[in-house]
N, C-alpha and C positions, 0 to 999 in steps of 0.2 A: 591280487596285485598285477598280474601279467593282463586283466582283461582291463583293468586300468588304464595302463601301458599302452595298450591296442587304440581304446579307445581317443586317450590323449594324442597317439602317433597318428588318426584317423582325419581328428580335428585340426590337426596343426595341416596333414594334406590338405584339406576343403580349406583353409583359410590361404593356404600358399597360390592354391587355384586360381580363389578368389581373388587376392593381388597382384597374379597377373594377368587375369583375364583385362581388356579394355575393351570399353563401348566406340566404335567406330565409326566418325560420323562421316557420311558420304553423299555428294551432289552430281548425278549425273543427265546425262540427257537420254533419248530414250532409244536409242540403234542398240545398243549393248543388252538392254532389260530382261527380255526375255530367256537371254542365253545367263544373265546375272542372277536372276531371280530362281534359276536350278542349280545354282553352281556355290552363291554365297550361302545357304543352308548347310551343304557338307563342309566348307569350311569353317563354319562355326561350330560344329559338333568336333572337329579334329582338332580347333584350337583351344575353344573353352571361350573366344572372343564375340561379343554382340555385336550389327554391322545394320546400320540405321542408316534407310537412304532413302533420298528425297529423287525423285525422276522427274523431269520437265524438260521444257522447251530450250532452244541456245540461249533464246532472246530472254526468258525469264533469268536461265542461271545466270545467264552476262548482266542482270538487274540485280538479283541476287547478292552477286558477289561486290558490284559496287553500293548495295547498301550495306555492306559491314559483315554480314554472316559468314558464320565462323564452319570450315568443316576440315579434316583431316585428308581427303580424297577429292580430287575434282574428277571425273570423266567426261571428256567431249569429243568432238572431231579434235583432230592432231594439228590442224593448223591454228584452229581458235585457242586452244591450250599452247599456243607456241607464244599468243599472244600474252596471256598471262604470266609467263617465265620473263617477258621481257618485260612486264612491269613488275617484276616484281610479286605477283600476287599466285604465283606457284614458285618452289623453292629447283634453281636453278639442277640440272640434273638427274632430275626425279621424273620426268619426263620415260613413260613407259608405253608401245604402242601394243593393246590388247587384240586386235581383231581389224576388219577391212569388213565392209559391204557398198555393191554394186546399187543402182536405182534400178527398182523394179515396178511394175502396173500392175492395178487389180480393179477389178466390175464385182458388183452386185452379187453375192452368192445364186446362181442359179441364171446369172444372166449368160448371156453367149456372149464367148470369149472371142475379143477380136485379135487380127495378124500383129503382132507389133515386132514379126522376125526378122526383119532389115527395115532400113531407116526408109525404105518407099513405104513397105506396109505401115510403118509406123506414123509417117505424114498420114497418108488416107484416112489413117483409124483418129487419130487427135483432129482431122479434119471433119469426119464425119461425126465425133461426138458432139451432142449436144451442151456438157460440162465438163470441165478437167478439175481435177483438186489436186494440190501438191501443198506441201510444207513452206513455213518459214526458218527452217531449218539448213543446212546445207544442199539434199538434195533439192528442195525447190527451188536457191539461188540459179544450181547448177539447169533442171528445168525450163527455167524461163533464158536461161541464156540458150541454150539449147537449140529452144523452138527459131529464137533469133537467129543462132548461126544457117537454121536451115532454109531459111527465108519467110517463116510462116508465124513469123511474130505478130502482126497486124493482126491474124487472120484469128490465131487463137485467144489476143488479148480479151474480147468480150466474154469469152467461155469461162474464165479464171475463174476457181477459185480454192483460194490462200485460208490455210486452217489457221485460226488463233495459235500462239506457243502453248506446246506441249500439249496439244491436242493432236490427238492420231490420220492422219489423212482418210484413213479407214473410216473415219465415224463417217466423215462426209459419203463414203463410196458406198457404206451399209446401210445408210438410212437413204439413197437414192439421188440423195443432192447433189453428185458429183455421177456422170457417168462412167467414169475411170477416172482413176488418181495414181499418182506417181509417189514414191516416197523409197528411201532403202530397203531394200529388200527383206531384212532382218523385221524390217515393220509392218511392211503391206502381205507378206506370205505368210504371217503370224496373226495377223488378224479377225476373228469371228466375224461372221457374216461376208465376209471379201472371199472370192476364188480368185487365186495368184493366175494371172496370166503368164508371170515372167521376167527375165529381165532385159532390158533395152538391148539393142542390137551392137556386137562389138564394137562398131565402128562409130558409137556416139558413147558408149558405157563409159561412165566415171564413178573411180572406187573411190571412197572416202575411208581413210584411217580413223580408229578411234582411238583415246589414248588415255594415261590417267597420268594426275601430277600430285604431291603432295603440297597441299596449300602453307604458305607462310605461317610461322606461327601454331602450326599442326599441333596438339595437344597428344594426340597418339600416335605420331610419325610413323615408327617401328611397326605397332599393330599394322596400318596401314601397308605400308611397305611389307610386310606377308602376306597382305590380302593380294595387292598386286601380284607376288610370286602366284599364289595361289593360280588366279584368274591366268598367268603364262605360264603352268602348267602343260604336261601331258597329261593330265585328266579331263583338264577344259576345253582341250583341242576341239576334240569330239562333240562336244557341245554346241560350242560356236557354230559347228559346219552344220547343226541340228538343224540350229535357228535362221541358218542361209546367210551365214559370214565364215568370212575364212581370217582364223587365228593368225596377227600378226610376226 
């Protein structure tokens, strides 16, 4: 009778598990991934919750979400997600900032690494490359205004070039296409085949926030909303700072 009992009390746990575990569904872009992709694994082991995400470009998830797709999580820059509170299509509040990263340069695994440690080395070197890559992403806006404020817009326009959404500046820089490319840091020092050169020189660096919101309509708001906790942790500090961002 007692192993009965056991048994019964056993079943009724794995079923109570089961009911509240939720499947998580999440849309982010891709500054965050590397540091996300070590960090949502232990919290799915500690909660019992699945966490299903989809990584892409701004430009796609801003396509994305105006065709209708439904997700529990958004992550993007903190300003594009400001956007969405104000239509409406993240729920007013929920606005949470995870992490910050600097724009940083990288060449060719095994190529020599040029100066880019104040804004003169950095003119020369984008002057004397014969390709630049950067994103359609935040920092490539950021990038190309850049080059503008410094007077050398003209100069590097023909060099450009602009990787498709959610495509990694990296690919460009590791298959040769780009002689240096620009992208967040969190991207381009993470990347195979790339040696990190660095990050721009203080007096041009711009940090971009990243952030997450819970989308209208959220099917697992709550689940979500522990992921977030999770992700602004003292666990994931550490993390973040792995991946060459610093925890917001």
């Amino acid at each position: 009778m007692n192993s009965v009992i056991i048994v019964v009390a056993a079943g009724a746990l794995m079923f109570a598990g089961s009911v509240n575990a939720a499947e998580i569904k999440v849309l982010s872009t891709q500054a965050t991934e590397q540091s996300y992709r070590e960090l949502v694994p232990q919290f799915e082991k500690e909660t019992g919750h699945k966490v299903t995400t989809i990584f892409t470009g701004t430009l796609d998830l801003k396509k994305r979400i105006a065709a209708g797709e439904a997700y529990d999580l958004i992550i993007m820059a903190a300003t594009d997600l400001d956007g969405f509170v104000k239509a409406g299509t993240v729920v007013s509040g929920t606005r949470v900032d995870l992490a910050k990263s600097g724009v940083g340069a990288g060449v060719k695994a095994g190529a020599p690494k040029p100066d880019i440690s104040s804004v003169d080395a950095l003119k020369k070197t984008v002057l004397a490359a014969k390709s630049i890559g950067y994103s359609t992403g935040p920092s490539g806006l950021y990038i190309v205004g850049m080059f503008e404020k410094l007077g050398i817009g003209d100069q590097i326009k023909p060099k450009l070039k602009q990787t498709a959404t959610g495509v990694f500046v990296g690919t460009l820089v590791a298959s040769g296409e780009a002689e240096i490319g620009f992208q967040q840091v969190s991207e381009m020092s993470q990347f195979a085949g790339v040696d990190y050169v660095g990050p721009l020189p203080a007096a041009v660096q711009q940090y971009t926030t990243f952030a997450s919101g819970i989308q209208a309509g959220a099917k697992e708001a709550e689940a979500a909303k522990a992921l977030v906790k999770f992700l602004t942790s003292p666990t994931a500090a550490p993390v973040f700072r792995k991946k060459g961002m610093e925890p917001a």
